[in-house]
Structure formats: C-alpha cells, structure tokens
C-alpha positions as CSV (number, residue, x, y, z in Angstrom):
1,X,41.4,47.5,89.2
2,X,39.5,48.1,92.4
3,X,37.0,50.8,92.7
4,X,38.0,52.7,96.6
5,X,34.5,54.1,98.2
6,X,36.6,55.6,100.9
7,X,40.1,55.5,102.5
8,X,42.1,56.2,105.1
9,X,45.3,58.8,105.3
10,X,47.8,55.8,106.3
11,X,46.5,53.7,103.5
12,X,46.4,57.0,101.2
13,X,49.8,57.9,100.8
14,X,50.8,54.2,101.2
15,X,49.2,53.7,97.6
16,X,50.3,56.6,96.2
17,X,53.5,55.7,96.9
18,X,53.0,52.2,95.6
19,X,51.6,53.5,91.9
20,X,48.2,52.1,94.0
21,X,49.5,48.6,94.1
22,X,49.3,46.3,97.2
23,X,50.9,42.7,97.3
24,X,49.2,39.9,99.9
25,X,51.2,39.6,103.3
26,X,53.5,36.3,102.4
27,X,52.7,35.3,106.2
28,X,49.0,36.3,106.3
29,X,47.7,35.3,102.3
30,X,44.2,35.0,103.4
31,X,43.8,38.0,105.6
32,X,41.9,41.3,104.8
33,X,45.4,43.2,105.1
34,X,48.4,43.8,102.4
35,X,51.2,45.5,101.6
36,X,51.6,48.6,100.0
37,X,54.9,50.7,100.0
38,X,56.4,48.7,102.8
39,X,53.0,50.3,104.8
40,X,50.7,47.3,106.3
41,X,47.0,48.3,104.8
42,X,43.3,46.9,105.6
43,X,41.3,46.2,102.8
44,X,38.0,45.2,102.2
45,X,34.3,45.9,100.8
46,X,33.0,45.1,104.5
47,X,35.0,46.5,106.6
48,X,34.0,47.3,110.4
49,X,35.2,50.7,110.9
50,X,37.1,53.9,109.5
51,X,40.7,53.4,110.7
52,X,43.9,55.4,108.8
53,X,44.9,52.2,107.3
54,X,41.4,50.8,106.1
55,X,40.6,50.9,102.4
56,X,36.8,50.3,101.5
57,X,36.5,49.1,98.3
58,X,33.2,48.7,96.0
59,X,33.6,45.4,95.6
60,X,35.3,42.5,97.3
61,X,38.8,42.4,96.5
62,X,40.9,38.8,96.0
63,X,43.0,38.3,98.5
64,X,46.8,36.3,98.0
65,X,46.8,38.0,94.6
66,X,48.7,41.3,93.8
67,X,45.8,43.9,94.0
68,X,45.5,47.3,92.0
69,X,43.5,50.4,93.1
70,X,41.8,52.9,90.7
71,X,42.3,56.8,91.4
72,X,41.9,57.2,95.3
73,X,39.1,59.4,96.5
74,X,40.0,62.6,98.3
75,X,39.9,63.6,101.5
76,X,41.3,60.4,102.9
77,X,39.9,59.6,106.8
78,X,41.9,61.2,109.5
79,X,41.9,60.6,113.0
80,X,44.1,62.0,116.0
81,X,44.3,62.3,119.6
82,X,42.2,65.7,120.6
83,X,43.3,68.0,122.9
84,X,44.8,66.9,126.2
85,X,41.5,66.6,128.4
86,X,41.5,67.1,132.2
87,X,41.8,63.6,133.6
88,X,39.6,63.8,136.7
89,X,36.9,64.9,134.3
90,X,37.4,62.0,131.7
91,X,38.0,59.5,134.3
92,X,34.6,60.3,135.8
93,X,32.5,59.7,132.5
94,X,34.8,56.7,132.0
95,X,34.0,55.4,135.3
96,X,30.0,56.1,134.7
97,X,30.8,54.1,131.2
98,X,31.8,51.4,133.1
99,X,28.9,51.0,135.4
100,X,26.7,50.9,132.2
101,X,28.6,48.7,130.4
102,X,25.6,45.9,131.2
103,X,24.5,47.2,128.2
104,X,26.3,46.3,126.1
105,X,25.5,42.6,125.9
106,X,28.3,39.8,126.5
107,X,31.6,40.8,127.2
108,X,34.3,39.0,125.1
109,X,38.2,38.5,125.9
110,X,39.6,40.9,128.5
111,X,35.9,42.6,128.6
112,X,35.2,40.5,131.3
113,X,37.2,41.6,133.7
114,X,35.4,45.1,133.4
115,X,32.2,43.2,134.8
116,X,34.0,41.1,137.3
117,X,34.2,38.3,135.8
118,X,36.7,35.7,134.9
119,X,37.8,36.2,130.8
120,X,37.3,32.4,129.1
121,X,40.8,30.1,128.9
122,X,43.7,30.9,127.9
123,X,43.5,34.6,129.1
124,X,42.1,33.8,132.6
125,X,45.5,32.8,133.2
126,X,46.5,36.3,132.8
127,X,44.4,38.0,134.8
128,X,47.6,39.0,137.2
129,X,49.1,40.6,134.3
130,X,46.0,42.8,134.1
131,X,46.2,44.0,137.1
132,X,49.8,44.4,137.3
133,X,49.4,46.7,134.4
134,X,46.8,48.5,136.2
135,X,48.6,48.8,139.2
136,X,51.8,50.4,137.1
137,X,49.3,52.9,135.7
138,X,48.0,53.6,139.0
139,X,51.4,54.2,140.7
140,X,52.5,56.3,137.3
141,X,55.7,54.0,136.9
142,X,56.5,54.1,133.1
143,X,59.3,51.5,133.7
144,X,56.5,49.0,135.0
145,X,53.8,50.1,132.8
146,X,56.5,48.6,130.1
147,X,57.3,45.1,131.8
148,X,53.6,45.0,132.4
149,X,52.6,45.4,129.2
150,X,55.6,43.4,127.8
151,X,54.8,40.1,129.8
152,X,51.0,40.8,127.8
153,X,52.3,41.0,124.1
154,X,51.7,37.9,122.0
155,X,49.1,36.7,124.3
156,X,45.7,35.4,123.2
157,X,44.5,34.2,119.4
158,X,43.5,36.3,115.8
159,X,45.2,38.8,114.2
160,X,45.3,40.8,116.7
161,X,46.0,39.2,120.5
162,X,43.9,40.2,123.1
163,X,47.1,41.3,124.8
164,X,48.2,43.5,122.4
165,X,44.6,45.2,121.6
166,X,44.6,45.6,125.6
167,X,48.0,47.3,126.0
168,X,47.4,49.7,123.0
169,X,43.6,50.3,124.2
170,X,45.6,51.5,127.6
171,X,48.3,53.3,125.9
172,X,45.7,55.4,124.1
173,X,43.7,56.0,126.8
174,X,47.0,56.9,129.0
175,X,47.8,59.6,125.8
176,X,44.1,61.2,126.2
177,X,44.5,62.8,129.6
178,X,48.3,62.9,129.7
179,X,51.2,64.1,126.8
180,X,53.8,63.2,129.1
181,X,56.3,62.2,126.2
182,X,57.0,58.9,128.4
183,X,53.6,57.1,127.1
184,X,54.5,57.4,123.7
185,X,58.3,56.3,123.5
186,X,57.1,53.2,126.1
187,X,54.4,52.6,123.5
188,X,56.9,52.7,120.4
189,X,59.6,50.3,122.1
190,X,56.7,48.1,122.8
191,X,55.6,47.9,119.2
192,X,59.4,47.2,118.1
193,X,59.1,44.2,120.4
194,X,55.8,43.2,119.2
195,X,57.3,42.3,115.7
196,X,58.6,39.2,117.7
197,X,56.3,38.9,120.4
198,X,53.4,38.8,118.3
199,X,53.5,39.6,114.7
200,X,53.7,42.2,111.8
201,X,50.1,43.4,111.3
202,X,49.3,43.3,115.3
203,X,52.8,45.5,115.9
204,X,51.3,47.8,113.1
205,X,47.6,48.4,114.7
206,X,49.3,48.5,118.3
207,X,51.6,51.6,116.8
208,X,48.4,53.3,115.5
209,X,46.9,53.0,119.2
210,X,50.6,54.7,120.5
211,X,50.1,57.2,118.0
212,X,46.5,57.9,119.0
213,X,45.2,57.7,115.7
214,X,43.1,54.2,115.6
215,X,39.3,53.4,115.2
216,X,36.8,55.3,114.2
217,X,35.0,54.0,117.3
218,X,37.8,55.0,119.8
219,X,37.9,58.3,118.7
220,X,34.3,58.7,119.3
221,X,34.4,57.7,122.7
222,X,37.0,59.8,123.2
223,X,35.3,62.4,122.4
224,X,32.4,61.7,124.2
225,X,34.0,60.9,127.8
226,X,35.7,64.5,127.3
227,X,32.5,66.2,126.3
228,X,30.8,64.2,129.2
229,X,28.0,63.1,127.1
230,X,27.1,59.7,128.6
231,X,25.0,58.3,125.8
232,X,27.2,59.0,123.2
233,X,29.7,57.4,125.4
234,X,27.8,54.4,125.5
235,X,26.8,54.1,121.6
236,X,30.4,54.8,120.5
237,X,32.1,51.8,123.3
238,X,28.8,49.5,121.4
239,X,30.7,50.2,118.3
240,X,33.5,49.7,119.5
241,X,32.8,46.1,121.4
242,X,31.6,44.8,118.2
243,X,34.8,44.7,116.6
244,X,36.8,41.2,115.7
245,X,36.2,38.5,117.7
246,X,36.9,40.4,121.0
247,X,39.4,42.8,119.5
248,X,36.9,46.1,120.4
249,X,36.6,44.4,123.7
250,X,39.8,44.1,124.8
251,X,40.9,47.8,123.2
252,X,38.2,48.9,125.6
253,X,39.2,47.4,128.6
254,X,42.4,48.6,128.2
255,X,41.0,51.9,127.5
256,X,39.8,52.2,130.8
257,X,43.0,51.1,132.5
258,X,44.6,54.0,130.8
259,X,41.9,56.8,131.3
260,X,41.0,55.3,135.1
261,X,44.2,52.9,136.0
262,X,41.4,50.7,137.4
263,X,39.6,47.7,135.8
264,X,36.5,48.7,137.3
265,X,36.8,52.5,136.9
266,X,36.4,52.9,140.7
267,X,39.8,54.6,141.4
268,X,41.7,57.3,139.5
C-alpha cells in the first residue's frame, strides 16, 4: 500500500471510486500517470506541482504494476478559475510579465517566441500556426481560434506536446478575462480530438486547462496578474517555466495569447 502525503480533488474521488486502486496506462507503462476509475491520475513521491489529478505519495511508487493507496488524506487540493477579471486590467500586468520574462532564464519550446526568438526544430516550423492562433484570438473568431488550435494538436515531443500545453495555456488564459460559453465548448471539442491527435493523458491535462482548473503555478499567476502584483507575477510564471521539459513554457506562452491575443503582450 502506498502512503498519500497529499492529493488532488480529480485524483480523490477517482480512488474512491476505485476502492484506491490505480492500474499502469497499457500505452504509457513507464510514465508517472495511471488509471483509476476510468479517471487518468499523476502519481509520484516527486512531483512538480499541486494539480487536481496529482497524487503525492511518501514514497516512490512502482510504476507498470497495479498500485494500491492507503486511506486518502482530507481536504483533497482544489483549484478553479476565479472570478471573471477585467481584461484590460490583466492584460496590462500580463503585458508587464512579458517584458520581464528575461528573468526567467532560458526559454524552452514555444517560450521562445515570447522573447523573439525562433523555438528549436521541429516547432520552428510552426511558428505560423502561432500566430494564426493569435491572430484568431485577436479578431475574437471562435471558429478560427478552433482550426488554429486544431492544426497545433499532436505537435511537438513528451507527454504532453508543446502544441497541446500551448492551446490549453491559451484556452485558460482566454476563460480568465472572458466566460463567454464559446471558450469552453471550443476547448472541450478540441480535447475529444486530441484523443487522436495526440494521445490519452495529453487530451486529459488539455481538458483540465478548458476547465480552468490546472497547476498550482497557473493559478497563482492568475491570481497575481488580477491582483496586479508584479512580483508575485513573476515568481509564480518561474514556477511555472520549470515544469517538464518545456511543458510550463509552452502553457505560458499560450497563456499570454489568451490573456493578451499577442505573443509579445504588446496589443490587447
């Protein structure tokens, strides 16, 4: 049995409703993530971040084998979108995050577009999709904020393409400063097409970003860019660029396609 130090609300009831039993993704044996209740969960005794599917266990825990959870703590980590925030307002903090974003050491995947620079092969082949999706967000098209962010899905390498961590990054950032119901039914017909276009554990992590309820990290800056504190801004986007390989990255810069629907956060 594996001891749970703490545990998200996702990954909660998906335990309870599997007697606390989680079976290794046949697909993915070796990754940190498994089944549990038909629910994809991430496990782990070093894990990143607080996210509602994250289970932090005291020790590591085996993966390709059938693992079993002891009694799970209470409460269970929650996160959600906060109250719609006056875009003009979080567009300017964002757009001040930007122009700090130096200092945040080397941009990986999609990051480096936010500095001006060209994102290494194979994504610097996609750098029209980019701005195509920033340009739908820009001219408030839902209809070509979907093809946009369709043409991305799939593309790039990890668990989680850079594509798909960039179009959820925007989604979220899009559901910050508007409800309009269109973000969030574009955002769950892109994540029934990311079960083919990329794969099962990306489509669930992309439909936590439509949901906005994601990353510790990205709820913090969130918070920050609407309470227009700059330096927490800054510490929670350092958080969040450390995450994966360029995973925190590319939620970012997506982020601040949604929140700005600019790459470089100069135009609203």
């Amino acid at each position: 049995m594996n001891a749970v130090v703490s545990i998200g609300v996702k990954a909660h009831a998906a335990l309870k409703a599997s007697g606390g039993v989680a079976h290794p993704l046949a697909a993915f044996p070796d990754a940190p993530y498994f089944d549990a209740a038909g629910e994809i969960i991430w496990v782990g005794s070093k894990l990143p971040a607080r996210h509602p599917r994250a289970v932090l266990t005291a020790a590591p825990v085996l993966r390709g084998r059938v693992a079993s959870f002891e009694s799970l703590p209470r409460p269970a980590w929650r996160a959600a979108l906060p109250p719609v925030a006056r875009a003009a307002s979080v567009a300017g903090a964002c757009r001040r995050l930007v122009e700090s974003l130096s200092s945040l050491g080397e941009p990986r995947g999609f990051g480096a577009l936010l500095v001006g620079r060209r994102p290494e092969f194979p994504l610097d082949h996609a750098i029209d999709r980019v701005e195509a999706l920033a340009a739908a967000y820009r001219a408030d098209d839902a209809g070509a904020v979907h093809s946009a962010s369709r043409a991305l899905l799939g593309l790039g390498a990890g668990l989680t393409p850079s594509g798909d961590d960039l179009c959820g990054g925007a989604l979220f950032g899009r559901r910050l400063v508007s409800r309009d119901p269109r973000w969030r039914a574009i955002g769950e017909r892109l994540v029934r097409e990311a079960q083919s276009a990329s794969h099962a554990i990306s489509a669930a992590l992309l439909a936590d970003l439509v949901a906005g309820a994601s990353f510790e990290s990205l709820h913090a800056l969130a918070d920050a860019l609407i309470a227009d504190d700059d330096a927490a801004a800054i510490d929670a986007a350092r958080t969040l660029a450390a995450l994966g390989h360029s995973s925190g990255w590319d939620m970012l810069t997506g982020f601040v396609i949604g929140v700005t629907a600019d790459l470089s956060g100069n135009r609203a």
